[in-house]
N, C-alpha and C positions, 0 to 999 in steps of 0.2 A: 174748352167749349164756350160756346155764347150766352151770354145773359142778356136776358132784356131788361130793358132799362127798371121799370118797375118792380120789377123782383130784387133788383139791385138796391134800390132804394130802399124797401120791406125790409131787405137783410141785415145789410149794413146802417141804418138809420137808428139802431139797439145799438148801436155800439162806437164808443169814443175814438177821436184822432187815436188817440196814446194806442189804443187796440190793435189800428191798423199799422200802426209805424213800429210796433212791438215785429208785428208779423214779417209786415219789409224788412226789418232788419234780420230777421230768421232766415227770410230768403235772398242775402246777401246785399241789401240794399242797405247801405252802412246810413244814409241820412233817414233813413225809415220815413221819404216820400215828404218829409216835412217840407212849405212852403212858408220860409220863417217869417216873422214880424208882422206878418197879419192880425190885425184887431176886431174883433167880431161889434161893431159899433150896434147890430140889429139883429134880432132874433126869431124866429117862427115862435107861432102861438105855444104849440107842441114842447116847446124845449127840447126836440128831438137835434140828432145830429140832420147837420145841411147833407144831401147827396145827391150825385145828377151828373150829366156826362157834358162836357169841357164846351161850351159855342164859344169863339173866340173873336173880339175885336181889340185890331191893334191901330191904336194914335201915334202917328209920328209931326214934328216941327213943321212947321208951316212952310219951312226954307228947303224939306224932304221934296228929291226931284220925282218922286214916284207923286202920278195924280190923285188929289181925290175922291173917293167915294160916295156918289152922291146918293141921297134916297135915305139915308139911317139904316140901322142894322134893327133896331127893334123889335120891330114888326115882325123879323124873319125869326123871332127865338121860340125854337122848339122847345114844347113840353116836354117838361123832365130834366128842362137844362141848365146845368150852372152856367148864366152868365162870365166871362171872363175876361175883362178888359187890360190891355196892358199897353205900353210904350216901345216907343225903340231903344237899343240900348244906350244911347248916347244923352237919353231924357232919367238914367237911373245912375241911384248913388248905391255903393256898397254898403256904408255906414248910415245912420239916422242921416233925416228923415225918406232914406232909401229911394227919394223922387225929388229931380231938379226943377218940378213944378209948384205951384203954391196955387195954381185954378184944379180945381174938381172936373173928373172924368166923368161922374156920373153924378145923377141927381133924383128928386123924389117924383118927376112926370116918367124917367125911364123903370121905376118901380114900380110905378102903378103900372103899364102898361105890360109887365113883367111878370107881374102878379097873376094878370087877368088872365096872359096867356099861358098860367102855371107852370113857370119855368119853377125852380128851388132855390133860387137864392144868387147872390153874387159875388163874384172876388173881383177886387179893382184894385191893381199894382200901384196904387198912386192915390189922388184923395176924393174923399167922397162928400155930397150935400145935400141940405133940405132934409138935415138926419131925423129932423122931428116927424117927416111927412115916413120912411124906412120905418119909423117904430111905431107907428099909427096903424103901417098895411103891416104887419106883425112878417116882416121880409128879412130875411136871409142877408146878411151886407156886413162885407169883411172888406178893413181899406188898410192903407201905412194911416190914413189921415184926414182929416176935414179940412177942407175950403168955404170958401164962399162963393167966390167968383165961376163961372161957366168957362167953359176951355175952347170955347170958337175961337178967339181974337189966340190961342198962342200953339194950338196944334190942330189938325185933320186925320179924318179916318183912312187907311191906306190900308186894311185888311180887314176882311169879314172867314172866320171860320178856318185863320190861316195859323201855322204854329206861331207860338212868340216865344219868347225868352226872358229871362228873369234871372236878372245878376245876385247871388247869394253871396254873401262874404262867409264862406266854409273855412275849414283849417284842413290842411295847413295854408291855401289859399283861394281866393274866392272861385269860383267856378259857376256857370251858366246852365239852368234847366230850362228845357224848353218844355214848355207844354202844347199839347196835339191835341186837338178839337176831335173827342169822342173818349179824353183820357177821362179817368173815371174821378170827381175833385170833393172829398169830403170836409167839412169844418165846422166846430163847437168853440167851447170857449176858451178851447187849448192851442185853438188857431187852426188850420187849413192844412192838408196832406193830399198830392199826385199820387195814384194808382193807375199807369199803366192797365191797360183793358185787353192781357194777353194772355199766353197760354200757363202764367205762376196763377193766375185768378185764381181756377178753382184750390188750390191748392194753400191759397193764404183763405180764401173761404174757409176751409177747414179747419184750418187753424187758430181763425182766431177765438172761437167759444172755447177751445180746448185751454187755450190759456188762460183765460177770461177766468175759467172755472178752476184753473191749477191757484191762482192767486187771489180767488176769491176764498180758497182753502189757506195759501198763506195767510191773508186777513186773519181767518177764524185761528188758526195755530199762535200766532203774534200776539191776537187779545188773549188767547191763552196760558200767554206766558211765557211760551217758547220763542228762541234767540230768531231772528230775523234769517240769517244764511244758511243754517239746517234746514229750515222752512221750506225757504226758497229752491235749496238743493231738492227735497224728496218730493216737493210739488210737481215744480217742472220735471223730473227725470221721465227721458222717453219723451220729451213734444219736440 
């Protein structure tokens, strides 16, 4: 069934990456949706978790034959939305510092303006600036990294709202997730997690307070003295 975006937010906003990627992995999704090496440089007021469904711009080389985009993406970001900028594959590293760039994707005037139009926050595959201005608007902002420099003079925008892709170095060997604009993109200070906006929803809905609450009973068994994998065993049995 469908959720709307706000009740998504309400729900999931209680509750940790680790919560949700517990759940993926329940429901066969062995990387439990993680978006790794993302650094939460900026935080909301709240301390709550980031959540909001996926608006996507993608920056490719300047030397990219596809035209570009004129106008800025900005202005078009709907409320409730994670911001989510990334590169083409040929501007990403597998390994540190996971971006062949050293100019910043985004900056502290696309914040503001971000803010105002109440999107929730952003992920940018690459580096971020003006961090002082991010932690001022009390913003959502998850990078590999900080710059200084502005990224006119070495890339262009070439997609607004279109899937991208994002090289993971996984084991046994690196593999590519694409994220789709309306995916559902949570992130705290454990880093950033893709959920898929399909028919497992309700079904990781459900599940994740059930565990939340199986291991908040291991907690209490553990200070009480009792061995960690019995625990673990009679909590979870049946989720």
């Amino acid at each position: 069934m469908p959720y709307e975006t706000k009740k998504l937010i309400e729900v999931l906003s209680k509750y940790a990456t680790c919560d949700m990627s517990d759940a993926l992995v329940k429901h066969k999704h062995k990387y439990g949706g993680s978006l790794p090496n993302l650094k939460r440089f900026s935080s909301n007021s709240q301390g709550k978790t980031m959540v909001g469904k996926a608006y996507t711009v993608l920056f490719a080389p300047k030397d990219d034959p596809r035209e570009a985009i004129a106008g800025g993406y900005i202005d078009k970001l709907p409320e409730d939305s994670v911001l989510v900028i990334a590169t083409t594959m040929n501007l990403q590293k597998k390994d540190a510092p996971f971006t062949k760039m050293s100019n910043a994707l985004y900056g502290g005037l696309m914040s503001t303006r971000a803010q105002y139009l109440k999107s929730t926050g952003t992920v940018v595959f690459g580096r971020v600036r003006d961090i002082d201005e991010h932690l001022e608007l009390h913003r959502d902002v998850f990078s590999y990294g900080l710059g200084s420099a502005a990224h006119g003079p070495v890339v262009k925008m070439v997609g607004i709202n279109v899937p991208v892709e994002v090289l993971i170095d996984g084991y046994p060997e690196p593999f590519t997730e694409t994220i789709n604009p309306g995916d559902i993109i949570m992130g705290d200070d454990n880093g950033v997690v893709k959920v898929p906006h399909d028919d497992e929803l309700e079904s990781i809905l459900e599940y994740i307070p059930k565990r939340v609450q199986a291991d908040n009973l291991v907690k209490e068994d553990i200070l009480n003295g009792e061995a960690c994998n019995p625990a673990q065993k009679k909590r979870r049995a049946g989720l």
